[in-house]
C-alpha positions in Angstrom: 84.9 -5.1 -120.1 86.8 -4.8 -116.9 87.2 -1.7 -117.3 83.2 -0.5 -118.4 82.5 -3.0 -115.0 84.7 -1.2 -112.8 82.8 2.1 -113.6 79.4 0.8 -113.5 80.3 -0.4 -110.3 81.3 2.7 -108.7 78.6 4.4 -110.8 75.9 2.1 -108.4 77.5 2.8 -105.5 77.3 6.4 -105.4 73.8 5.8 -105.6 73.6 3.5 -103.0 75.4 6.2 -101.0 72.2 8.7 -102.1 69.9 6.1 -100.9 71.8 5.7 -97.4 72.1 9.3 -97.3 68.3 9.7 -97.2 68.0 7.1 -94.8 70.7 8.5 -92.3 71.2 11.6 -93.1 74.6 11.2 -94.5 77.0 9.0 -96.4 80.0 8.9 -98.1 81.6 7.0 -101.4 85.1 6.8 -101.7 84.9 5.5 -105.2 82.9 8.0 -106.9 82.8 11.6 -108.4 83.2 11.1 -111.9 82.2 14.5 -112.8 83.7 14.9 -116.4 81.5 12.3 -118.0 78.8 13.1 -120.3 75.9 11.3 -121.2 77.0 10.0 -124.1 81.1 10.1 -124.1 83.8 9.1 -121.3 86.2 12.2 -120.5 89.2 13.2 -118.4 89.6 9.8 -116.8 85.4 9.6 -116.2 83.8 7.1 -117.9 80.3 7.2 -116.3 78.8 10.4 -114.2 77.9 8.4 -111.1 76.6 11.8 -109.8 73.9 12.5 -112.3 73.4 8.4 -112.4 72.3 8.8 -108.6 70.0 11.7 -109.6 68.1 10.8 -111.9 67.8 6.9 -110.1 66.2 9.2 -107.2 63.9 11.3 -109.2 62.7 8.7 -111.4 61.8 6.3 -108.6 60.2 9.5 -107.0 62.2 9.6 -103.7 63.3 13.0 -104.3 62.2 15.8 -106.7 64.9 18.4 -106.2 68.3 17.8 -105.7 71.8 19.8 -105.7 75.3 18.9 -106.9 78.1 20.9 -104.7 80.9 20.3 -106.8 84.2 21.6 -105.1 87.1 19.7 -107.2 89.8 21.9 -108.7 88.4 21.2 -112.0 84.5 22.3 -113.2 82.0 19.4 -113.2 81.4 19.9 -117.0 79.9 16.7 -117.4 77.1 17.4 -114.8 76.7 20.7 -115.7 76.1 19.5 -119.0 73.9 16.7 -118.1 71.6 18.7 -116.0 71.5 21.8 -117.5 67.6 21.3 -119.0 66.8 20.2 -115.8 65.5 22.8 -113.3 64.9 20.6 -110.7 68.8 19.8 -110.0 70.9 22.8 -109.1 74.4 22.5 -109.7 77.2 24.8 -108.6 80.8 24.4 -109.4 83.7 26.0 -107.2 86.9 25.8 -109.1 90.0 27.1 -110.7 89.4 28.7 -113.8 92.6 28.3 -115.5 92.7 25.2 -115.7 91.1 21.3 -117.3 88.3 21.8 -118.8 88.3 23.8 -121.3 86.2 25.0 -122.6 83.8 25.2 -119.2 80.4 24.2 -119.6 77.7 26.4 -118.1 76.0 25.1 -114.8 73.6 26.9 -112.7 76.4 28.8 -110.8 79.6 28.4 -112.0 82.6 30.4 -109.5 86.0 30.6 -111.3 88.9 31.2 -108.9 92.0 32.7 -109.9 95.4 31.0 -109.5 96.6 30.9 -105.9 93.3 31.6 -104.2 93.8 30.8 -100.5 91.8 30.0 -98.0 90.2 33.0 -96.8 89.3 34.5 -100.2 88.1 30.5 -101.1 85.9 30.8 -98.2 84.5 34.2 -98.9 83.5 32.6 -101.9 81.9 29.6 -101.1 79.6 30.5 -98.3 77.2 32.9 -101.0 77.5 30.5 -103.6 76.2 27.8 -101.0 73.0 30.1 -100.1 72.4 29.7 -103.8 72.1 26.2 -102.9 69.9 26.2 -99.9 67.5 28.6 -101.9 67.1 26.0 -104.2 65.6 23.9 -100.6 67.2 20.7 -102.3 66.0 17.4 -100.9 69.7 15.9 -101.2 72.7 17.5 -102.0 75.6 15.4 -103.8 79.0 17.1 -102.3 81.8 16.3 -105.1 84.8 16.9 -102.6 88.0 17.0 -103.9 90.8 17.6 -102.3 93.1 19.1 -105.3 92.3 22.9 -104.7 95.3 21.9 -101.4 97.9 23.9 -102.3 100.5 21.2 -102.7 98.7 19.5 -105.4 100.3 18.6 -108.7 97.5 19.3 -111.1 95.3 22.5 -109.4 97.2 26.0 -108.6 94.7 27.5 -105.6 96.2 27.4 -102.3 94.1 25.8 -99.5 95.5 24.8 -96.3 94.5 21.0 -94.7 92.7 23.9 -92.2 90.9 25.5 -95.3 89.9 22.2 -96.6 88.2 21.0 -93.5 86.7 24.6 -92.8 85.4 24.2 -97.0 83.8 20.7 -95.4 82.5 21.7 -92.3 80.3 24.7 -94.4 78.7 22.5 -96.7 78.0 19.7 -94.4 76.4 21.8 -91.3 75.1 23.8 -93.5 73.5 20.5 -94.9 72.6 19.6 -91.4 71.2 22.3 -90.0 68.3 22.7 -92.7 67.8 18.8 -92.8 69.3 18.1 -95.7 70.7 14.7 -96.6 74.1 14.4 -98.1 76.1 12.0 -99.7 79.7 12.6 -100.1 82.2 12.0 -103.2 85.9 12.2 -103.4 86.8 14.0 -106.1 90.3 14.3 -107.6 93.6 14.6 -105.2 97.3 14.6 -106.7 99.3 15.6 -104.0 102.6 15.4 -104.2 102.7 13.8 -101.0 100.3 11.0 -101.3 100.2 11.0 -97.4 98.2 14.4 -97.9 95.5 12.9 -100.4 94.9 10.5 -98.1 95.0 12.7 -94.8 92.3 15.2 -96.6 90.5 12.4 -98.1 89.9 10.3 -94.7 89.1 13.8 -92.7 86.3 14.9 -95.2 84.3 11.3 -94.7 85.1 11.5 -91.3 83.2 14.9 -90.7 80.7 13.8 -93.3 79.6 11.2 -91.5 79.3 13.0 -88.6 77.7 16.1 -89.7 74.1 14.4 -89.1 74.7 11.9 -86.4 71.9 10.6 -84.3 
């Protein structure tokens, strides 16, 4: 029970987050992006999909009609990819390394499969036409599944960002976010560093810029 509480809690407050988001512009969860979770089964250490739970809250209480997951863990968002993917309205993209958990992927709306030991530059190259995918879609919120396991010295992804890549991956999707109007709302995502120091450095620096990205 504990355990099924703990989940729904953090499941609630990523769409809290949503709802703030829309109201400010931006906003940021630090217990949320629980992307491997299906609708119906708990997996890889996800036992609800807060993201697709602060979707569809939106859209069924008719505060937004499209929406967009950015999902830039290591690992695929299978579980909102799977979720979703009758859904026309919600666009989801996933930016991850392709040898690696899950497997196998599910199919999203744009799925980008990096190979070992991508590094910045060729990480960037690839995110910025994956994200005009995104703003085609003219999204009313975009949910940005962070992650800070594609750094290079983390214990369960093999790419190869730099702290530098990192915030450069954060600054693209959240003024590019701001400079179409777009609200955001921010989720952590994975982070095994082997330095915990790092996790925490790369966590506290994306919610930083994220709330920032739309200040008033």
């Amino acid at each position: 029970a504990d355990v099924v509480g703990a989940f729904a809690l953090a499941a609630s407050g990523t769409t809290l987050a949503a709802r703030e988001a829309l109201a400010r512009g931006a906003a940021a969860h630090v217990g949320g992006g629980l992307h491997h979770a299906y609708a119906g089964h708990a997996e890889g250490f996800c036992y609800i999909n807060d993201l697709a739970v602060a979707v569809r809250a939106l859209r069924s209480e008719g505060l937004v009609e499209r929406a967009a997951v950015v999902d830039l863990d290591v690992h695929q968002g299978n579980g909102t990819a799977h979720i979703f993917r009758d859904e026309p309205e919600v666009f989801t993209l996933s930016l991850h390394q392709e040898r690696n958990y899950p497997v196998p992927k599910e199919r999203g709306d744009l799925d980008v499969g990096l190979s070992d030991g991508t590094g910045d530059a060729a990480y960037l190259g690839a995110l910025g036409p994956a994200l005009e995918r995104v703003w085609a879609h003219r999204p009313q919120i975009v949910l940005f599944q962070a992650g800070a396991d594609p750094y290079r010295d983390d214990q369960l992804g093999w790419l190869a960002l730099t702290l530098e890549g990192l915030e450069a991956r954060d600054a693209m999707v959240l003024e590019g976010c701001a400079a179409r109007g777009i609200p955001v709302v921010t989720t952590l995502g994975g982070g095994y560093a082997h330095r915990l120091e790092d996790t925490v450095l790369i966590h506290a620096a994306t919610c930083r810029r994220t709330l920032r990205s739309h200040a008033r």
